[in-house]
N, C-alpha and C positions, 0 to 999 in steps of 0.2 A: 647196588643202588645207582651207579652211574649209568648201567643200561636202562633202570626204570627211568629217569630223569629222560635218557636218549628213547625212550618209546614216545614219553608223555610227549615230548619236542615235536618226535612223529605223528602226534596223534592232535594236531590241530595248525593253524595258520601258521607260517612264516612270522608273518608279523607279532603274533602273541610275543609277549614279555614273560621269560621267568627269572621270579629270581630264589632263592635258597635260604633255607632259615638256618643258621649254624652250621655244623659241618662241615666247614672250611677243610679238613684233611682232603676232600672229595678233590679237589682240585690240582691236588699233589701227585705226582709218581716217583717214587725211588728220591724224594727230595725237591724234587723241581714241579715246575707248572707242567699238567698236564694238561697239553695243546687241545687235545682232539675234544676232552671234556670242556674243557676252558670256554670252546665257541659253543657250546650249549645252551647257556645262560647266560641273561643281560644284567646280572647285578645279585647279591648275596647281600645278609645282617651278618650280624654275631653280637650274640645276645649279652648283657651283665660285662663287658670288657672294661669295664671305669667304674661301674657300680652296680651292686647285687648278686655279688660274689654266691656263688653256689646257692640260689634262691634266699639270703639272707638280705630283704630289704635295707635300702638305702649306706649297707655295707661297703664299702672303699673294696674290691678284688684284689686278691692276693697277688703280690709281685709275680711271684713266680706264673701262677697260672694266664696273665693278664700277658706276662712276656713273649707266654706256649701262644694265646692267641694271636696277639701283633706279628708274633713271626708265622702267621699263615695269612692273613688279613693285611697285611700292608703289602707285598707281594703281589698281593692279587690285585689291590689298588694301583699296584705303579705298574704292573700289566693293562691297566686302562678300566678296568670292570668296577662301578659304582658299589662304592659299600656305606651300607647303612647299617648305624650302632646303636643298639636299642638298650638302654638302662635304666636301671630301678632304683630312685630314690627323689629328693626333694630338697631345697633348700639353692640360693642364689649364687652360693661360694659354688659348687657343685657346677652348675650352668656356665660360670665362667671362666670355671677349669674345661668344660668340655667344647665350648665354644675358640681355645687356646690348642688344645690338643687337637682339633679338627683343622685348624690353622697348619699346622704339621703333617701330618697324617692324609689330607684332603680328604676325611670323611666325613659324612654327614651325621652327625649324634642326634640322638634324642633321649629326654629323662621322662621316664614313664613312673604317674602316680601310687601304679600299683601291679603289682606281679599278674596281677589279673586279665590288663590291657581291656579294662572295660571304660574306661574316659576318657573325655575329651582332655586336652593339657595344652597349656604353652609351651610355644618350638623354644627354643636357640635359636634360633635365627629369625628374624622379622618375618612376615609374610610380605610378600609382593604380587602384585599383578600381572606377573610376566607372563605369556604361554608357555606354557610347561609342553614337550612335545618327545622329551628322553629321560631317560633315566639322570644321563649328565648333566643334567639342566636341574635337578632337584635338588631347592635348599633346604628345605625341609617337610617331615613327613608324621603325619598320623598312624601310630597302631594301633586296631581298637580291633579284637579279636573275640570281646565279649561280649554281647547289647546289652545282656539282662536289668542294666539298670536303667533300662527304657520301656516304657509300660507296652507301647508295640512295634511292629515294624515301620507305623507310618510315623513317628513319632522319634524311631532312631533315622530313618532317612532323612526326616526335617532336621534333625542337629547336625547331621554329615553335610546336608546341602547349604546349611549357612555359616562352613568355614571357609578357612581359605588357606588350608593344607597342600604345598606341591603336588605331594606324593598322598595317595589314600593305600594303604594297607591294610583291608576290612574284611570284616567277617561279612558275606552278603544276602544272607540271609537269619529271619528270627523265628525261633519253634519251627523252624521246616521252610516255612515261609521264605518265599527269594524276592530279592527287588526286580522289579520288571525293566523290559530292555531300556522304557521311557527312561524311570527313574536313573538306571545308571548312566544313559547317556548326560540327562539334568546332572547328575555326582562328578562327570568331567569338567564340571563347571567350576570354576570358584565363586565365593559369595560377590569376588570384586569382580567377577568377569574375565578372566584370567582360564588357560585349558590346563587341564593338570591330568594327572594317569590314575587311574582305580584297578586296584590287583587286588584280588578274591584272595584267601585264605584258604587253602588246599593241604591235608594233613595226610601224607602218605606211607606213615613208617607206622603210624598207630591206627586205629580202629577207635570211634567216636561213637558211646550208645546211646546216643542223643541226636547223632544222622538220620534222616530218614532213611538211610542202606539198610540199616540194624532192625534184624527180625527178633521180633520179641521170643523164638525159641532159643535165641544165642543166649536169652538170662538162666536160660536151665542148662544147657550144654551147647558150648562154643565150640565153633569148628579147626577145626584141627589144626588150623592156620593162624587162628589169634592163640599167642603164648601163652601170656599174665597182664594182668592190671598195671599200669604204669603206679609206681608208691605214691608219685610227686602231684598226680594229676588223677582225680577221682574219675568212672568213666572212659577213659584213652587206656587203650590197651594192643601192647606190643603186637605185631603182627610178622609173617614170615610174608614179608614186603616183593616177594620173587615168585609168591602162589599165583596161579591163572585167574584163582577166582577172586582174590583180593586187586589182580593189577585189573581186571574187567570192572570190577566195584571206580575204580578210583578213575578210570576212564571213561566210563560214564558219567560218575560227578564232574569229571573236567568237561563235557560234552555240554551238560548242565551249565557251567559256568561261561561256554561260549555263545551257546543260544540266546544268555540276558546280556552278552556284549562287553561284559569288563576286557580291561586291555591284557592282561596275562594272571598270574599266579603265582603267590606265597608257599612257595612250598617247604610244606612243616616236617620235622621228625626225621628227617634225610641222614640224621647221624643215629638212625634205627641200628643203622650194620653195627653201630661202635657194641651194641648189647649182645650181638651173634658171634663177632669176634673177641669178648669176652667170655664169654658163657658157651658160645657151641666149637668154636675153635674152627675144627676141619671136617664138624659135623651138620651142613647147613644143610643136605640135602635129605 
């Protein structure tokens, strides 16, 4: 997975932003920071670490597992790299636990309404007017990975372009349909006039049958290179993330992603390996 990560790098501007959805072990070698991966990426999440322990809404996270994460996640923040904490639940006491805990930590949280990540939501943090112009500059951020509860594309664009979120973390396109270069450059906008960063939503460890990549013969027999169906996620399905024809697939969506101008990429499902060194061991090839 670190090499795809180091193609994708290759495979567009200097300047593009990525950053990483979970999978913090990525960054580890033998226990420590791994240097060479390290300058790869301009900033990671990690998903559920305060609330929504193992996909159970508005759930407090198990000590133990909450500790496994901070001890890869904090590390990587005092190496300088911007993390953002995405969780799942609701209520004020909540908000101002993680508005305390970000105090500590220096990272930026966020409580999301719904496992779904399909709405808009109040930050933690006020919004301001500042220019937003890095990752380190971000106090807080929108992730909204699913439109459907927007009747269409011009309709989820209009709700994106009258906030005033640092950070956009978005799905950039609806039924196929992409926003055009216009529109994203309008989405660096804040509603206050204020610059802020727009990252696409890029999912490279699963297979999505709702992409426009996915040929309708893959619903009668799939290629050899998608495994199984994810349990957790109807649709997303496991792939061998190291196939030519799958890293060609997801290189050309990122090519896609460069042509409408957003600033870099969410990259999703990076802790794909965690399923092949479980289940295939020393049998990936």
């Amino acid at each position: 997975m670190r090499d795809f990560i180091k193609e994708l790098r290759s495979n567009t501007d200097k300047e593009k932003i990525i950053i990483t959805q979970n999978g913090n072990e990525l960054y580890f070698k033998n226990g420590k920071i791994d240097n060479k991966f390290f300058t790869l990426t301009d900033g990671t999440t990690q998903e559920s670490l305060y609330y929504g322990d193992i996909l159970r809404f508005n759930v407090p996270t198990s000590k133990g597992l909450k500790n496994e994460l901070l001890e890869l996640t904090v590390p990587i923040r005092k190496k300088g790299k911007p993390v953002f904490i995405i969780n799942y639940g609701k209520g004020q006491k909540k908000r101002e636990f993680l508005k305390k805990e970000d105090l500590k930590t220096k990272f930026v949280s966020e409580l999301l309404p719904s496992f779904n990540a399909d709405k808009l939501y109040e930050t933690i943090e006020d919004y301001n007017d500042e220019d937003i112009n890095s990752l380190s500059e971000v106090k807080n951020f929108l992730c909204l990975l699913n439109p459907e509860n927007f009747s269409d594309i011009d309709e989820y664009y209009q709700a994106l372009r009258n906030t005033n979120y640092d950070l956009l973390l978005i799905e950039v396109s609806y039924n196929n349909v992409f926003f055009t270069k216009e529109q994203i450059e309008e989405l660096k906008i804040k509603d206050n006039g204020g610059k802020r960063i727009v990252i696409a939503y890029l999912s490279i460890g699963e297979a999505e049958d709702y992409r426009y990549y996915w040929k309708k013969k893959w619903n009668k027999k799939k290629p050899k290179w998608i495994i199984k169906e994810n349990e957790n996620w109807e649709g997303d399905y496991i792939v061998k993330y190291w196939s030519p024809e799958w890293k060609n697939i997801i290189k050309e969506y990122q090519k896609k992603l460069d042509e409408i101008g957003v600033d870099g990429y969410l990259l999703d499902t990076v802790d794909t390996y965690q399923y092949f060194e479980e289940n295939y061991k020393k049998t990936l090839d």
